[in-house]
VEXDREN-2710 file (C-alpha; in Angstrom, 1 decimal):
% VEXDREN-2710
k/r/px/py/pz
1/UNK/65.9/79.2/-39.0
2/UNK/64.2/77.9/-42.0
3/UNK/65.5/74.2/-42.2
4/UNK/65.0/70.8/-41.8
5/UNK/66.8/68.5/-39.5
6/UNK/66.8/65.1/-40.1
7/UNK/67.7/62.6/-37.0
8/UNK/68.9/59.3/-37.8
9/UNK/67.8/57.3/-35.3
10/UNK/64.7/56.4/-32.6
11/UNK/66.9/55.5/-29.9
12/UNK/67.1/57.6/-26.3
13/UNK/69.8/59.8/-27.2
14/UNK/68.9/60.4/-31.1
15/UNK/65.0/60.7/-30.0
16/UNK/66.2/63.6/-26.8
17/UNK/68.2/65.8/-29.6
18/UNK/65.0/65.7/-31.9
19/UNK/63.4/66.9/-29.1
20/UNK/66.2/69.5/-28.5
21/UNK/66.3/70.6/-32.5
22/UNK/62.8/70.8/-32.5
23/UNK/62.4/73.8/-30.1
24/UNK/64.0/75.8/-33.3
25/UNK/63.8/73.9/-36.5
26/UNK/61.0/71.6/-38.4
27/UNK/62.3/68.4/-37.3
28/UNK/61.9/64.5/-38.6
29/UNK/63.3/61.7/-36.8
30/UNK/63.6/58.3/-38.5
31/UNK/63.2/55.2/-36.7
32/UNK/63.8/51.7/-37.6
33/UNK/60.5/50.2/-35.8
34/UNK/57.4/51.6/-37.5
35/UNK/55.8/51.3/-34.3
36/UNK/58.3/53.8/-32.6
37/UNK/57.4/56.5/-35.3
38/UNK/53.7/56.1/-34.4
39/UNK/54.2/56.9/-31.3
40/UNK/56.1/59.9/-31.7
41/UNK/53.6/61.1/-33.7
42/UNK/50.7/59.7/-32.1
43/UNK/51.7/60.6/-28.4
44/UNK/54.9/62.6/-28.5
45/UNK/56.1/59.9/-26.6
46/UNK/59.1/57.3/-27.0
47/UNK/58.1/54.6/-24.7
48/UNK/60.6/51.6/-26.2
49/UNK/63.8/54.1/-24.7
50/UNK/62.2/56.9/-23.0
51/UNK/58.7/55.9/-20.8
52/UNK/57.4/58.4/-19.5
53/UNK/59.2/61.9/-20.9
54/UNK/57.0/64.0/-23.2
55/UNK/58.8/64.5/-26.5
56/UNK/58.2/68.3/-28.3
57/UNK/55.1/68.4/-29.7
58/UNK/56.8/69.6/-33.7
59/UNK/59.3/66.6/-33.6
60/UNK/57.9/64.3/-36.4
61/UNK/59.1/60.8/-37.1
62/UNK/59.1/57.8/-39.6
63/UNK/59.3/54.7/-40.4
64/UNK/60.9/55.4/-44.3
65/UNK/64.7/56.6/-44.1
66/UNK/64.7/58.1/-47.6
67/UNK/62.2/60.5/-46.7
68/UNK/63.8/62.0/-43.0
69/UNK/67.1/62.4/-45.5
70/UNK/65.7/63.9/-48.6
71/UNK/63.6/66.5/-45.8
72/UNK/66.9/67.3/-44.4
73/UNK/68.9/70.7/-44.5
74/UNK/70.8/68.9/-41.7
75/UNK/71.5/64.8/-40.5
76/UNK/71.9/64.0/-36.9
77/UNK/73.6/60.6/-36.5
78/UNK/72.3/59.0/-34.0
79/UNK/73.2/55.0/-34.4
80/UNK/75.7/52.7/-32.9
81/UNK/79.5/53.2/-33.9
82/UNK/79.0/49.6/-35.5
83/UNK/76.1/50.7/-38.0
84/UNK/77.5/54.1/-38.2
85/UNK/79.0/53.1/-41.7
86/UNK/75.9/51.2/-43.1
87/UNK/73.8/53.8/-42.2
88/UNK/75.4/56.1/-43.8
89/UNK/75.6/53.8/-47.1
90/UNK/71.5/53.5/-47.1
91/UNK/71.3/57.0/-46.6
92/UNK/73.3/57.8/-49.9
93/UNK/70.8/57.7/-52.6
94/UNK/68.7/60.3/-50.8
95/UNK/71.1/62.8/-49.2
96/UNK/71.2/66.3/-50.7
97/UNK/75.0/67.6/-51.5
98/UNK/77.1/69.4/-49.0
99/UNK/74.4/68.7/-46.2
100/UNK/75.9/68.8/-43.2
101/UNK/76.6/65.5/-41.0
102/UNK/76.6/65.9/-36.8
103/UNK/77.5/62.9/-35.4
104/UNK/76.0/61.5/-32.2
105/UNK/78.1/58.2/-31.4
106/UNK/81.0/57.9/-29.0
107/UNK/82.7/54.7/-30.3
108/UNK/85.6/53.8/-33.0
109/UNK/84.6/51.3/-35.7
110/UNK/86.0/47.8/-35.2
111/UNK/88.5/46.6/-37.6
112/UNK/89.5/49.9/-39.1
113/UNK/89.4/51.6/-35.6
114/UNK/88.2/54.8/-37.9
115/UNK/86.5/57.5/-35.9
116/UNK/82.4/58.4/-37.0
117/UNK/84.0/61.7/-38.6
118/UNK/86.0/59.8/-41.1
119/UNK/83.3/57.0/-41.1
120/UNK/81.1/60.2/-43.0
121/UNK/84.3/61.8/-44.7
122/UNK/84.6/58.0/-46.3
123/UNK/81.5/57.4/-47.0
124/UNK/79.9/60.7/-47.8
125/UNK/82.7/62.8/-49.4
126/UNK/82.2/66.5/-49.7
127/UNK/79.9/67.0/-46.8
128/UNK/80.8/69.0/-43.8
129/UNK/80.9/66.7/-40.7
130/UNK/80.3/68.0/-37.0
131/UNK/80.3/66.1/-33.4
132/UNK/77.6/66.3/-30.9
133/UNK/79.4/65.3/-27.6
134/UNK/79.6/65.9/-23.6
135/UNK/77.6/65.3/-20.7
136/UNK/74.6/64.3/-21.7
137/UNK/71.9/61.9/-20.0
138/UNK/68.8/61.6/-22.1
139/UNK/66.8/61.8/-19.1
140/UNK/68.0/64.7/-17.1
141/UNK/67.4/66.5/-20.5
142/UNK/64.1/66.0/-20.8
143/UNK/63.2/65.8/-17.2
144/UNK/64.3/69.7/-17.4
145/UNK/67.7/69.8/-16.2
146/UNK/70.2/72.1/-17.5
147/UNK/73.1/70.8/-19.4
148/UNK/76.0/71.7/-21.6
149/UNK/77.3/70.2/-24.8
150/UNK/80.0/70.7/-27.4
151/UNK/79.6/71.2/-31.2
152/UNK/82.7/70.2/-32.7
153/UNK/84.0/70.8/-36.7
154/UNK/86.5/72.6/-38.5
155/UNK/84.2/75.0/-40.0
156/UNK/83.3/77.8/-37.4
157/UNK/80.4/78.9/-40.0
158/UNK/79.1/75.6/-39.6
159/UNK/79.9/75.2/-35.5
160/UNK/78.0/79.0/-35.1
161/UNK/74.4/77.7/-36.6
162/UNK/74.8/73.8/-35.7
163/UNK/74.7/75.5/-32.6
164/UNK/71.7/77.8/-33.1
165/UNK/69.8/74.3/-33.8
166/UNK/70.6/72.6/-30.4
167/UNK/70.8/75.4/-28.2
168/UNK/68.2/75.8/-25.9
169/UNK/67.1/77.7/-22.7
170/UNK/68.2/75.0/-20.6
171/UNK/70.9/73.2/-22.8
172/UNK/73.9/75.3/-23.5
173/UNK/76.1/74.1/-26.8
174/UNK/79.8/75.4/-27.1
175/UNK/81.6/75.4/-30.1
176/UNK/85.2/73.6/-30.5
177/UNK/87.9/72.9/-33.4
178/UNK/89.1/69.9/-32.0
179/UNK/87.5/67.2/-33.6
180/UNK/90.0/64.4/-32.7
181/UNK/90.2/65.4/-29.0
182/UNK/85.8/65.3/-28.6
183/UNK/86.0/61.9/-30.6
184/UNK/88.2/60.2/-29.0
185/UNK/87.3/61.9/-25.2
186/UNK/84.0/60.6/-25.9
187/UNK/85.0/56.9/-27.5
188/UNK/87.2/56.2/-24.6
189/UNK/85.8/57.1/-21.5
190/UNK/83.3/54.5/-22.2
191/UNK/86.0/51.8/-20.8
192/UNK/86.0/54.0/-18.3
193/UNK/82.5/53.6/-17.3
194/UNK/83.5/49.9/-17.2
195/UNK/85.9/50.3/-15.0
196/UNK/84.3/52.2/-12.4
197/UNK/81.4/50.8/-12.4
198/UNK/83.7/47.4/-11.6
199/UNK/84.3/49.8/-8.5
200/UNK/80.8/49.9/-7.7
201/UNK/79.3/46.5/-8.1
202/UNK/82.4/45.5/-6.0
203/UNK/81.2/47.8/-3.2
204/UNK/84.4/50.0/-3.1
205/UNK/84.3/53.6/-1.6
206/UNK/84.6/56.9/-3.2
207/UNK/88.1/56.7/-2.9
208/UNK/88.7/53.8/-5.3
209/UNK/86.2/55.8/-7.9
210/UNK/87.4/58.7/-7.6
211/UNK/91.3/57.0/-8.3
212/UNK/89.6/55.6/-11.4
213/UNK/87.8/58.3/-12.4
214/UNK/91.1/60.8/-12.1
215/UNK/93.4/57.9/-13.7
216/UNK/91.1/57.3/-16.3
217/UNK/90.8/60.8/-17.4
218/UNK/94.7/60.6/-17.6
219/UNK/94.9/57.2/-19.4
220/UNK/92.4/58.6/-22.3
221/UNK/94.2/62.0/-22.5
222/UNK/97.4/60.6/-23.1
223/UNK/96.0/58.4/-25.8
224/UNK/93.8/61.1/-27.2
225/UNK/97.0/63.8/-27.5
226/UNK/98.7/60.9/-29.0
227/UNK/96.4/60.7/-32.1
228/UNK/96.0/64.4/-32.8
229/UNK/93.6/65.6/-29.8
230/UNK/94.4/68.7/-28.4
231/UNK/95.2/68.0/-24.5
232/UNK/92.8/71.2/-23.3
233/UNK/89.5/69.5/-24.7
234/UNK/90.3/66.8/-22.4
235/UNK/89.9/68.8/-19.5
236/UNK/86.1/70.2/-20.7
237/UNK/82.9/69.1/-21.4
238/UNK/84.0/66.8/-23.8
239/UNK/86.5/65.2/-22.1
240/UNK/86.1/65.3/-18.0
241/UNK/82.6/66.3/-17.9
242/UNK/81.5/63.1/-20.1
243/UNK/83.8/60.9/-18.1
244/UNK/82.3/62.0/-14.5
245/UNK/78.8/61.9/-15.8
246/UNK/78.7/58.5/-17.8
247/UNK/81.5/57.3/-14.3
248/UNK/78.6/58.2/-11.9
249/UNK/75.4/58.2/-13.0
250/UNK/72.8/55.4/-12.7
251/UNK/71.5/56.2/-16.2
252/UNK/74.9/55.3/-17.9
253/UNK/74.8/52.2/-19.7
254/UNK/78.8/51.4/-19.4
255/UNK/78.7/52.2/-15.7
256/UNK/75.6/49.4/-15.3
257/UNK/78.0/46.8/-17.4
258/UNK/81.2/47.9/-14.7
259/UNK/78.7/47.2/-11.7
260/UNK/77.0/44.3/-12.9
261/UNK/80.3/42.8/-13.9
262/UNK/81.4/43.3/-10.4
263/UNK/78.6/41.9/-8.8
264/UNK/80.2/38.5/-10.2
265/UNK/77.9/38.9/-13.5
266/UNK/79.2/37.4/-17.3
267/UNK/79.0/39.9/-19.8
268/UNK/77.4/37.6/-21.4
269/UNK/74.1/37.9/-19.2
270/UNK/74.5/41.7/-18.4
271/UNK/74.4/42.6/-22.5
272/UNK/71.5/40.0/-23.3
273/UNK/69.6/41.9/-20.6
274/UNK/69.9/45.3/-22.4
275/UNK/67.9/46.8/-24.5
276/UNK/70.6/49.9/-26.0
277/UNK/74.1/49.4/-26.8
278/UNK/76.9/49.8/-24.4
279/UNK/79.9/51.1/-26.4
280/UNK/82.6/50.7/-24.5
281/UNK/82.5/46.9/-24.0
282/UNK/83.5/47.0/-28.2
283/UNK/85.7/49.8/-27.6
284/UNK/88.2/47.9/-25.1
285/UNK/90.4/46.0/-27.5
286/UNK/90.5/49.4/-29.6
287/UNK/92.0/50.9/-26.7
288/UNK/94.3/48.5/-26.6
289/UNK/95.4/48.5/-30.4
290/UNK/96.1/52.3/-30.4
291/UNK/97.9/51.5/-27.0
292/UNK/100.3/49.5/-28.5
293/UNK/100.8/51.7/-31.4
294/UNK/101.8/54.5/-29.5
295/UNK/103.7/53.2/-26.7
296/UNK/101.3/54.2/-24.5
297/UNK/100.4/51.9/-21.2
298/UNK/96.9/51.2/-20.7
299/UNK/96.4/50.0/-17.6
300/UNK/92.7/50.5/-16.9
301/UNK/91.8/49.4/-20.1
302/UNK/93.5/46.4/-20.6
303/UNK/91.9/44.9/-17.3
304/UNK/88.4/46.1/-18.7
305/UNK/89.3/44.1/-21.6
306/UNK/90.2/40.6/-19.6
307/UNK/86.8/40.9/-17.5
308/UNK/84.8/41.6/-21.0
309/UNK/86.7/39.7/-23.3
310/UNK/88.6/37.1/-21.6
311/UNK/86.4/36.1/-18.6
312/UNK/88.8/37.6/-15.5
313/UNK/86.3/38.0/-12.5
314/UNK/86.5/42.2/-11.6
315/UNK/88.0/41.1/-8.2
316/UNK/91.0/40.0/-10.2
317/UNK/91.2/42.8/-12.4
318/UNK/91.3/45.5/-9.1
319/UNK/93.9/43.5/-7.8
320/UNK/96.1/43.7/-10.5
321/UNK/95.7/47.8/-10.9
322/UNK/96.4/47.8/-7.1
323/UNK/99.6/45.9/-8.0
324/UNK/101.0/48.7/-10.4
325/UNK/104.2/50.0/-9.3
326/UNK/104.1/54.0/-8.2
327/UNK/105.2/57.0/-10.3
328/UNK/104.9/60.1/-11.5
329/UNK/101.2/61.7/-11.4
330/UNK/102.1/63.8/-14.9
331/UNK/105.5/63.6/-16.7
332/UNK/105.5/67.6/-16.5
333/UNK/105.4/67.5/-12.5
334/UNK/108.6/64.8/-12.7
335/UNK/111.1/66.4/-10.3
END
């Protein structure tokens, strides 16, 4: 295809899709740090996020956001919830009309508790807006692994040639209408993460994490079906397959939150220690707000909340899951 993709964003995840999109497309990533963009260029090579992976020789970079936009037949999000919106303001004066927007973050803005897609459709009016989202570690990726993501928008021209662009031999992108369901799957398993890597750092078995893991998935499905999510995407990529991969992996920021937390860690030292943003410590009293709005109990969340937000020690917060009355599994199985 003869376009441009522009990639918002010299982080791990933003800098592995450039290297993705630049298997099939001309390619410009923008980075904040000039020095980042050098190396790209330079090296091929994104040492700050990503030592030691070899980038795609055709992925270019810069230091100038007005000139990876005004390039761009396409713009890759790939920025923090929390600057998603500014971003997208400095971007303005450059963006071509009806270029399309694919969103890379899995978080809700604070305050307006808006997800990235209507971030954009606020923002940037008139442009067609897509989701990047599943399981996806930067480093499996470019170490060589195969993997599998999901496009998501309402336009199934746009979803059939997003997808030509990140497709690859090794990483396989499906298309899906459910724009709500990816979002929010992908915002809220992030507290998830917390949770069980509590599990972890507390030295429980696979028994506890996989009761988190399973609970979890059903905490953030019934919240994600209550805000307009369609309850099948919950059960894909989007939905279980990000939740066991950012729930188990070593590479996932959230889970290295949960584990440090329950190794008797503040949050306060475990965040100052990172160098990339771990969403779902911001996304716990979010979780919480929609809770309330819909009825809808919480229960893993709200104790990732106390050990984030309110200073409960993790050994607290199992013991008061533990303490939940029994019920149901699913109120279709109810006898």
């Amino acid at each position: 295809m003869r376009i441009t993709v522009g990639i918002i964003g010299g982080g791990s995840w933003g800098t592995t899709v450039g290297h993705l999109a630049a298997h099939n497309v001309s390619t410009i990533l923008w980075a904040r740090n000039a020095g980042t963009a050098d190396e790209i260029n330079a090296h091929h090579r994104n040492s700050r996020y990503l030592a030691g992976f070899d980038l795609h020789p055709n992925l270019r970079a810069t230091a100038d956001i007005g000139e990876a936009v005004r390039e761009a037949d396409v713009l890759v999000m790939g920025v923090p919830s929390q600057s998603f919106r500014s971003t997208l303001e400095a971007m303005s004066d450059h963006i071509r009309a009806w270029v399309p927007i694919v969103s890379l973050a899995k978080g809700l803005e604070q305050g307006t508790r808006l997800r990235m897609s209507e971030v954009a459709n606020q923002v940037l009016p008139g442009h067609p807006v897509a989701v990047l989202t599943g399981p996806n570690l930067a480093k499996e990726i470019l170490a060589g692994d195969a993997a599998a993501s999901v496009i998501a928008t309402h336009d199934p021209v746009v979803a059939a040639r997003l997808q030509e662009v990140f497709s690859t031999n090794l990483f396989r992108v499906y298309t899906n209408p459910d724009v709500v369901g990816c979002e929010v799957a992908g915002a809220l398993k992030n507290v998830i993460a917390i949770a069980s890597g509590m599990a972890d750092g507390l030295g429980a078995g696979d028994n506890t994490r996989a009761a988190v893991i399973t609970r979890g998935l059903a905490e953030l499905s019934r919240l994600g079906v209550a805000m307009g999510g369609n309850e099948l995407t919950f059960a894909g990529l989007a939905g279980m397959g990000d939740l066991l991969a950012t729930c188990i992996s070593p590479q996932s920021r959230n889970r290295h939150v949960g584990e440090q937390l329950g190794r008797g860690r503040t949050i306060d030292e475990v965040i100052s220690e990172m160098n990339m943003v771990a969403e779902g410590v911001k996304t716990a009293p979010v979780v919480l707000d929609i809770g309330a709005e819909f009825g809808i109990d919480v229960p893993i969340s709200s104790q990732v909340y106390a050990v984030c937000h309110q200073g409960r020690p993790a050994t607290e917060a199992y013991v008061g899951l533990l303490r939940r009355g029994s019920s149901v599994e699913h109120p279709s199985l109810d006898f």
